[in-house]
Every structure is written in structure tokens, then in C-alpha cells.
C-alpha positions in Angstrom: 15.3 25.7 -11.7 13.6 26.2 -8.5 15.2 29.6 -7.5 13.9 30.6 -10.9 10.5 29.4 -10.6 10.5 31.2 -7.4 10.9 34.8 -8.6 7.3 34.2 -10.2 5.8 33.3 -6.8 4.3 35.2 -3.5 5.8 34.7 -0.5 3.1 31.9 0.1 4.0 29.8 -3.2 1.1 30.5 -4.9 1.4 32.1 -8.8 -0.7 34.9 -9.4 -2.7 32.6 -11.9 -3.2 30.1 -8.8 -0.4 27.7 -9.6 1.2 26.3 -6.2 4.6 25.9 -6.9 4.6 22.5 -5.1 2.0 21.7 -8.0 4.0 22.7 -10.2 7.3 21.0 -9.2 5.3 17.8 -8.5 4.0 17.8 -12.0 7.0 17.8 -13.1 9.0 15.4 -10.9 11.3 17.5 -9.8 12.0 15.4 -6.4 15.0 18.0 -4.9 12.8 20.7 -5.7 9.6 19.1 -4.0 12.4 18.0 -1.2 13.4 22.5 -0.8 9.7 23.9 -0.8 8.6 20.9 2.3 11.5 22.4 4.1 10.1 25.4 4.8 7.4 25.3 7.7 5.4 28.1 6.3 5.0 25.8 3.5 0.9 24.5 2.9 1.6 20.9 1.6 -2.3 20.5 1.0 -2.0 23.7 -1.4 -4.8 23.4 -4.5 -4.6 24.5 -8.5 -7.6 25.6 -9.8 -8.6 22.3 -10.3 -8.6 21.6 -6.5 -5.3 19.2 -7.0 -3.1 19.2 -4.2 0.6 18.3 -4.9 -0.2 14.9 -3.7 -2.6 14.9 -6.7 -0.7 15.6 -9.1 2.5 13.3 -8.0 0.0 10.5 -8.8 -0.9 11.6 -12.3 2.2 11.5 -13.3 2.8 8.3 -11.3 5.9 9.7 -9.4 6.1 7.2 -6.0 9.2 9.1 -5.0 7.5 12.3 -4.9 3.9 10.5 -3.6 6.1 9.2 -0.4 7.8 12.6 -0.1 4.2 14.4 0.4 2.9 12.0 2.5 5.8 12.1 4.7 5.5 15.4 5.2 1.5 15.3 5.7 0.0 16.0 2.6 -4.0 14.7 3.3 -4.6 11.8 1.4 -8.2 12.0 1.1 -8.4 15.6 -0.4 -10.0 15.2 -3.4 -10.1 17.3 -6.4 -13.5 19.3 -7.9 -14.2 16.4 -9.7 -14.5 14.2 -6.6 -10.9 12.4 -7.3 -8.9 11.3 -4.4 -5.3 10.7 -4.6 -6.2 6.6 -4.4 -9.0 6.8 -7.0 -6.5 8.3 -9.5 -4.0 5.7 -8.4 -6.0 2.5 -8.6 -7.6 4.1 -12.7 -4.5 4.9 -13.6 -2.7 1.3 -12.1 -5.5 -0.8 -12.9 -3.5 -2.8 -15.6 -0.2 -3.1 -13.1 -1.5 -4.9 -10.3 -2.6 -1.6 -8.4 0.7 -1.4 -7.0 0.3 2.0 -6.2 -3.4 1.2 -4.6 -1.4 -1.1 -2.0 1.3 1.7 -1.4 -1.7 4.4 -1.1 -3.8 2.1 1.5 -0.4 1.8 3.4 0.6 4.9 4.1 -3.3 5.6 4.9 -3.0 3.3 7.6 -0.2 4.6 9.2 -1.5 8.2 8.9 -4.7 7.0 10.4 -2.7 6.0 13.5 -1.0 9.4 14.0 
């Protein structure tokens, strides 16, 4: 699916409408995909929608921890937060809330091991 999706995209990811394709694939969980586009250097993990969601963003909507540690592996900034003000942990802890905040321990994690890079 990806080398279709690509055939819509700039050289730099980024649909015309402002869609970055890593949005895009995160959004839809599409972990190999995600896994392709990080491989290139060229790549900006940290890319925004209109909404000012990063990939990263988005991964936690749709509560995809596979994808979540795949971004932040590969640097995607954990404190971005979207137009509204929403940060990747603020969507995890409201949308975990009821689970234990699972995702809210995973989240402060991988913040503390950023932090110390």
C-alpha cells in the first residue's frame, strides 16, 4: 500500500492537502509502512497535519503502542503538542484513564530516557 500512497506525495512526504504520509500511515497502523518512511534520513519524524499532529500524535489516538515505540525510537518529540495544546501524554492518559494509564507509564518512560540523551 505504501508505494501507492507514495505516488500522491512530494519528495518530502507531505500531500499537497498537507497530509504527512507518516500521519497518515500512523493513523492507520500500518507498523511496516511506518517501519519504510523512518528509514529514510531525509525523513521529518516530527512532521504536522493541519491539525499540528505529529505521527506520534496520532499513533496515540488510535492507541497503537507498537507504532508509539517505533516513533519514539526513532526521535519523534514527545512534548509537541497539537493546536489545541494536546501532547502525545495528555491524549494518552484521557484516552487510558479507565485502563490503569498504562500508556501514561509507557509515555513517562520513554520521556525519561529521551531526557537523558
Amino acid at each position: 500500500m505504501l508505494d501507492q500512497l507514495s505516488d500522491n506525495y512530494a519528495s518530502n512526504m507531505v500531500k499537497a492537502d498537507g497530509l504527512p504520509l507518516l500521519c497518515l500511515v500512523a493513523s492507520t497502523r500500518q507498523f511496516d509502512s511506518v517501519e519504510r518512511l523512518l528509514s529514510n534520513e531525509d525523513l521529518d519524524v516530527d512532521a504536522r497535519d493541519i491539525r499540528g499532529r505529529s505521527a506520534l500524535l496520532h499513533a496515540v489516538e488510535v492507541g497503537d503502542r507498537r507504532i508509539e515505540e517505533c516513533l519514539l525510537d526513532n526521535g519523534a518529540d514527545i512534548d509537541l503538542a497539537d493546536k489545541c495544546g494536546k501532547t502525545a501524554l495528555i491524549m494518552a492518559a484521557a484516552r487510558w484513564e479507565n485502563e490503569g494509564c498504562a500508556e501514561v507509564r509507557l509515555f513517562s518512560h520513554f520521556h525519561r530516557e529521551l531526557a537523558t540523551r
